[in-house]
C-alpha atoms as one frame of an Amber mdcrd trajectory, in Angstrom:
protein
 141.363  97.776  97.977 144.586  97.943  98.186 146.500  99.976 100.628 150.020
 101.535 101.421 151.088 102.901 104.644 153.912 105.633 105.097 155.230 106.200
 108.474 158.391 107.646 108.768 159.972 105.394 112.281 159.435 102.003 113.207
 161.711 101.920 116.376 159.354 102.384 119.253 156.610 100.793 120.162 153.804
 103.349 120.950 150.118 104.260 120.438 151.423 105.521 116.490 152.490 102.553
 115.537 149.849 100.152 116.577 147.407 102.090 114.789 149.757 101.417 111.740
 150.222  97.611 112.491 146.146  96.633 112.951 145.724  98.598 110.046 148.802
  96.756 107.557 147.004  93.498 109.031 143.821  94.387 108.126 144.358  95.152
 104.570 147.452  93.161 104.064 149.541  96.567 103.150 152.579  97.249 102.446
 154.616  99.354 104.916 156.899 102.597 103.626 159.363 103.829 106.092 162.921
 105.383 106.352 163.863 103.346 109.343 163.039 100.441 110.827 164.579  98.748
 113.849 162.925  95.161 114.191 164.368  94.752 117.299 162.837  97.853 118.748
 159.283  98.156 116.966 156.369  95.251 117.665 157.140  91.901 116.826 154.572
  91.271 114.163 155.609  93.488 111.872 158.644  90.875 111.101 155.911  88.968
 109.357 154.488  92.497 107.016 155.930  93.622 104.061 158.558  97.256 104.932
 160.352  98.299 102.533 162.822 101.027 104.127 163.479 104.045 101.913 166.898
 105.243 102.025 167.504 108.941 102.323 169.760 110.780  99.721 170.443 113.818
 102.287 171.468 111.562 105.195 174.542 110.617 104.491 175.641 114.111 103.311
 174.473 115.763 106.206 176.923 117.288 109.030 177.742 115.048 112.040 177.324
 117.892 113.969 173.865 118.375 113.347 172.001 116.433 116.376 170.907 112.963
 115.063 166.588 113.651 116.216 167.518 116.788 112.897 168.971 114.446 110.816
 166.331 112.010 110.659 163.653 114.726 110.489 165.043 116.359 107.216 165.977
 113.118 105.641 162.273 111.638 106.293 160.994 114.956 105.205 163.172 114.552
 101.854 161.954 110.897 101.562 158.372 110.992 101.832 158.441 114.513  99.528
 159.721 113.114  96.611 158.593 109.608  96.704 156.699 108.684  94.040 154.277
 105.163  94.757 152.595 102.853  92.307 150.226 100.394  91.935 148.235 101.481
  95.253 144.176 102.605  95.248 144.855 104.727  98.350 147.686 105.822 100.027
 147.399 106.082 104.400 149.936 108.591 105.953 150.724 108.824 109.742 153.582
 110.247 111.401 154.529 113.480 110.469 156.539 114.306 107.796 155.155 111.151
 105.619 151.817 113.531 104.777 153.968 114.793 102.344 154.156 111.749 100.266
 150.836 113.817  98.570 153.393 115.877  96.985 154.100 113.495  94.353 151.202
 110.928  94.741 147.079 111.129  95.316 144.239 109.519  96.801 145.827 109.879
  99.888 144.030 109.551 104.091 146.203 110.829 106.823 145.553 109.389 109.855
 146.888 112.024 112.020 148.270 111.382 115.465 148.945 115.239 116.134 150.491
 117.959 113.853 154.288 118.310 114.692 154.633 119.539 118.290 157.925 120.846
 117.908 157.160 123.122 115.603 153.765 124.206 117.370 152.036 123.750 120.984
 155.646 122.740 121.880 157.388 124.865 120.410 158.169 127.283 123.510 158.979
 124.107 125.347 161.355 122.793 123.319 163.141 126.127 122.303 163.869 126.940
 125.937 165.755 124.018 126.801 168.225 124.511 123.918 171.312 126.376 123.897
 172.034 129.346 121.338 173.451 127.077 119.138 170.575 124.803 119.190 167.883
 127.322 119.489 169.388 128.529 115.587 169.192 125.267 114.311 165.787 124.335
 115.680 164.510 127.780 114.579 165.985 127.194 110.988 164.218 123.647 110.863
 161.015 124.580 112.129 160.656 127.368 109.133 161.587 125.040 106.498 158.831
 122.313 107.991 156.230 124.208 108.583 157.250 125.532 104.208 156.808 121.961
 103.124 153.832 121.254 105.098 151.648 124.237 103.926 152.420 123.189 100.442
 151.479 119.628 100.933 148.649 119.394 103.176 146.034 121.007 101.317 146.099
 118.751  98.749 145.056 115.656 100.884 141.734 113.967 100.182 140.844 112.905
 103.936 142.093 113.698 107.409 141.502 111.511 110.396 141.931 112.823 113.704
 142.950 110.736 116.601 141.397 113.377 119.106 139.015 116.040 119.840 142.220
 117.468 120.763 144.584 116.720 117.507 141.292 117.761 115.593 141.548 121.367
 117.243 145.456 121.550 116.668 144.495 120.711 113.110 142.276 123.379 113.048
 144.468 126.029 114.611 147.733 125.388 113.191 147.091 124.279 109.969 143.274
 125.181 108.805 142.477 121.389 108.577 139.041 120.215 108.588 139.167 116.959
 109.821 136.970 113.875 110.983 137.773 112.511 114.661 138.350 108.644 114.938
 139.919 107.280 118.021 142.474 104.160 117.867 141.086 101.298 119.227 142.855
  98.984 122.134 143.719  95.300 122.182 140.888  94.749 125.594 140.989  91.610
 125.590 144.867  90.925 126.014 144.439  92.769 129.184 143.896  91.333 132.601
 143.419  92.085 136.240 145.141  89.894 138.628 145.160  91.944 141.899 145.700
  95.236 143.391 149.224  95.520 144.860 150.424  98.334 146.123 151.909 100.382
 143.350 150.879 103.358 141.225 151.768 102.485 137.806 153.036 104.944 134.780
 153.692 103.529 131.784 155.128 105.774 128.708 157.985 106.654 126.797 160.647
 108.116 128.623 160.461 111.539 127.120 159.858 115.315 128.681 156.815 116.048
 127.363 155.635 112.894 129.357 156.223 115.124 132.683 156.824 112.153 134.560
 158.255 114.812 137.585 154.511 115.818 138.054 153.353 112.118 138.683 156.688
 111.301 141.046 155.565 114.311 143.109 151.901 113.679 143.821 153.119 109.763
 145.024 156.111 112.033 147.476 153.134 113.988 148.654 151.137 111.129 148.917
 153.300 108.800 150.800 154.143 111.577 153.218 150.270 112.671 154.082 149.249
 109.254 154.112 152.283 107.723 156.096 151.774 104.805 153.513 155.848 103.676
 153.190 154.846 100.354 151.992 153.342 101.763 148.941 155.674 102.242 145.588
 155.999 103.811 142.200 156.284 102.141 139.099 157.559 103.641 135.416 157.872
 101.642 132.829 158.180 102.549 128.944 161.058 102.937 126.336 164.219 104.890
 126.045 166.088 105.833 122.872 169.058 105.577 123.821 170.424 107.994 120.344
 168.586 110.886 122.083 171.062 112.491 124.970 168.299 114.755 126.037 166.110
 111.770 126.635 169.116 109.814 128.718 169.759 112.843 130.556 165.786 113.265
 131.345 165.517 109.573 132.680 168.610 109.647 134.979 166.788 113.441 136.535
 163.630 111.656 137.340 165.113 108.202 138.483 167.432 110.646 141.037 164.219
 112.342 141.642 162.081 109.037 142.409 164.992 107.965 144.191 163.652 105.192
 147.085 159.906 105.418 146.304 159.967 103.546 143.728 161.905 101.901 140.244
 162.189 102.672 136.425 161.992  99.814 134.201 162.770 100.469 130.598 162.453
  98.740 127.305 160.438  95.634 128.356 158.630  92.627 126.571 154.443  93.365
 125.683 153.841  90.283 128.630 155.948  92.035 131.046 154.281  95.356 130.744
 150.988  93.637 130.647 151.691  91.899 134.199 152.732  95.740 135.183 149.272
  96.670 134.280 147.504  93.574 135.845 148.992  93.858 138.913 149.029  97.466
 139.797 146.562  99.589 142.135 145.953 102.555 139.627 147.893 103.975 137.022
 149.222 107.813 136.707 149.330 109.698 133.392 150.690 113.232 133.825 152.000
 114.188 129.823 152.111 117.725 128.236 148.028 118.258 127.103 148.476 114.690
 125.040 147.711 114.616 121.674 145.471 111.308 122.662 147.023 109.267 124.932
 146.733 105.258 124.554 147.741 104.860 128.300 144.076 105.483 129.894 142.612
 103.148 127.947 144.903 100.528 128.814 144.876 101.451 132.467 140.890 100.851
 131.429 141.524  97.780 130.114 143.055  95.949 133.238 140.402  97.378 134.969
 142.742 100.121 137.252 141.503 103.826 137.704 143.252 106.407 135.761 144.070
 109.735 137.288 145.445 112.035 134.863 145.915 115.881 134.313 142.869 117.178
 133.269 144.024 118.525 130.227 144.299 116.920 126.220 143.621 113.398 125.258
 142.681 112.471 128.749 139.671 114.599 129.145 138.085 112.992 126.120 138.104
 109.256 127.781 138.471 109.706 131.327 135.294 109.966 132.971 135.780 112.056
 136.016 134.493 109.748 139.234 133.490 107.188 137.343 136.715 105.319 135.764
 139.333 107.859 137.495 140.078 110.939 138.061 140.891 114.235 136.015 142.882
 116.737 138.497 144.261 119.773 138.142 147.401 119.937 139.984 149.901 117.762
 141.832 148.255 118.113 145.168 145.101 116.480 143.317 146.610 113.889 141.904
 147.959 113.234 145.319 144.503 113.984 147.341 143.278 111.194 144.608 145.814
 108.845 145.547 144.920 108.894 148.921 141.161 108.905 148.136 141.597 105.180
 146.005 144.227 103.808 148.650 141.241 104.457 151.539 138.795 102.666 149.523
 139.837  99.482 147.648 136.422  98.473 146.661 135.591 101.981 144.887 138.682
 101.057 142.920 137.086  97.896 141.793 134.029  99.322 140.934 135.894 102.164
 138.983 137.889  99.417 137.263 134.647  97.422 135.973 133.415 100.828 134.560
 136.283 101.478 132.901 136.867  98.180 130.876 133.132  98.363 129.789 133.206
 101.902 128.146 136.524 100.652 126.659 134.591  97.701 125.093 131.794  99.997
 124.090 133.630 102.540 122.542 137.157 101.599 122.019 137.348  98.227 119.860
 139.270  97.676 116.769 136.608  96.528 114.631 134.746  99.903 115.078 137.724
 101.762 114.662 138.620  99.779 111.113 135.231  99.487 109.695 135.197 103.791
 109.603 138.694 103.782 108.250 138.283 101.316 105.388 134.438 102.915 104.732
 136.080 106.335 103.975 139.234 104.604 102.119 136.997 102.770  99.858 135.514
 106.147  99.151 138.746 108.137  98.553 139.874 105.290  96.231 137.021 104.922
  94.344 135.906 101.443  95.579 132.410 101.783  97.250
């Protein structure tokens, strides 16, 4: 079978794209994208075949226009009107590239959640802009959510990352869909002790509500009188996006002493993070999926996350962490695992062993080649 990929960035180095790197490994595919920083995305794709589409509209666009609206439209005007060959199926991710079924077929879209900012987000978003922003967002939004009623229908298969995408999918869009969960790299994670930090490892972006997670550890510290005890973030920045500098510098001001920000690191580095930590924290906006508790999983730390999105669908209340429902929770839970170091153990062992029951690559690719092999003809 062979297999293209469209994704529209390569730049970070998230849950997205290492769905789309164990997949180009697996079938030896090529890669379609309209940009592609090789300094910022996973190493291994140096060694994968990318070929970087250049946008027409780009270039012509106004400067004034912020730069997250100029990539949008000019990946929406790539993947639209690209036209592929010499492919048996076609595997979409990242919104806008479903639209590459305008002009091609046979297509799977493995999706990791329809566009937030023009849905569940939208109110979010929208009230942090000014008038001037709020037009041009509005303006965008209409002429995405055009292109995407047009396109998707036409797609052979869609793959859900989530019980939660799948209902998104469902309400936004009238998408049937079939729920498939990414798998996690288990065995490249360790657990070498239980020091006294809370870890929270993400992208540094608002919807990742890091401000919830900084204070249940104030509240924490405070009713527990713990002032060895620290928190640690960790994840990457893009630097381009002003709303995203401006969002780090609020919550390291509001972390302040209690604990430090480290941004942009190696895969080791953040895997020592991991090893080393006591529990980790994961407090986004109802998550489309969420790789984070599974790694937390993997290293064999409790997870206590907000009950709501991705998190409810692999987070076993009690058992591997906690769900919770507010910050006082999440601090009342932090307190709860700090009194009782050998509950976090066991919670730790649970964890990695429903990861390696349920959560392993080879499951994960076996489903996803079973149903491209159908789409393209090949079983």
């Amino acid at each position: 079978m062979k297999l293209a990929l469209v994704h529209p960035f390569l730049y970070v180095r998230g849950g997205a794209e290492r769905v789309v790197l164990k997949i180009a490994q697996k079938f030896d595919a090529k890669i379609y994208c309209m940009l592609y920083d090789k300094e910022k995305a996973f190493p291994e794709f140096k060694d994968l075949d990318i070929e970087v589409i250049p946008s027409k509209l780009f270039g012509l666009m106004p400067g004034i226009l912020p730069i997250r609206v100029r990539h949008a439209i000019a990946a929406g005007e790539v993947f639209y009107w690209k036209k592929l060959h010499d492919y048996d199926v076609i595997n979409a991710h990242g919104t806008p590239s479903e639209w590459i079924r305008n002009k091609n077929g046979r297509v799977v879209w493995y999706c990791h959640g329809p566009n937030r900012e023009a849905f569940d987000l939208y109110n979010f978003r929208m009230g942090k802009r000014k008038l001037h922003g709020k037009a041009v967002y509005w303006s965008c939004i209409q002429a995405y959510k055009y292109f995407e009623s047009r396109t998707i229908p036409k797609i052979e298969y869609v793959f859900a990352n989530s019980k939660n995408t799948q209902n998104r999918l469902t309400r936004y869009l009238n998408l049937k869909s079939e729920i498939l969960h990414p798998g996690v790299d288990y065995k490249d994670f360790k657990c070498t002790g239980y020091e006294k930090y809370f870890f929270y490892p993400s992208r540094i972006t608002p919807e990742k509500r890091f401000e919830y997670a900084i204070d249940a550890f104030k509240k924490f510290k405070k009713k527990s009188g713990r002032k060895d005890w620290k928190m640690v973030i960790a994840g990457a920045l893009m630097q381009e996006r002003p709303e995203h500098v401006s969002y780090c510098e609020w919550i390291r001001e509001r972390l302040g002493d209690d604990g430090e920000i480290r941004m942009n690191l190696q895969f080791q580095e953040l895997m020592e993070l991991y090893a080393n930590a006591y529990s980790v924290l994961y407090s986004p906006i109802d998550e489309d999926f969420g790789i984070v508790p599974l790694e937390a999983m993997s290293s064999r730390k409790p997870c206590i996350a907000v009950n709501e999105g991705g998190p409810k669908e692999v987070v076993l209340d009690g058992k591997t962490g906690f769900l919770v429902n507010s910050i006082d929770e999440m601090a009342d839970r932090m307190h709860y695992l700090a009194d009782r170091p050998e509950e976090v153990e066991t919670m730790g062992k649970a964890g990695r062993a429903l990861v390696e029951r349920h959560f392993s690559w080879d499951k994960f690719l076996n489903r996803f080649s079973d149903v491209c092999k159908k789409v393209g003809g090949k079983s």
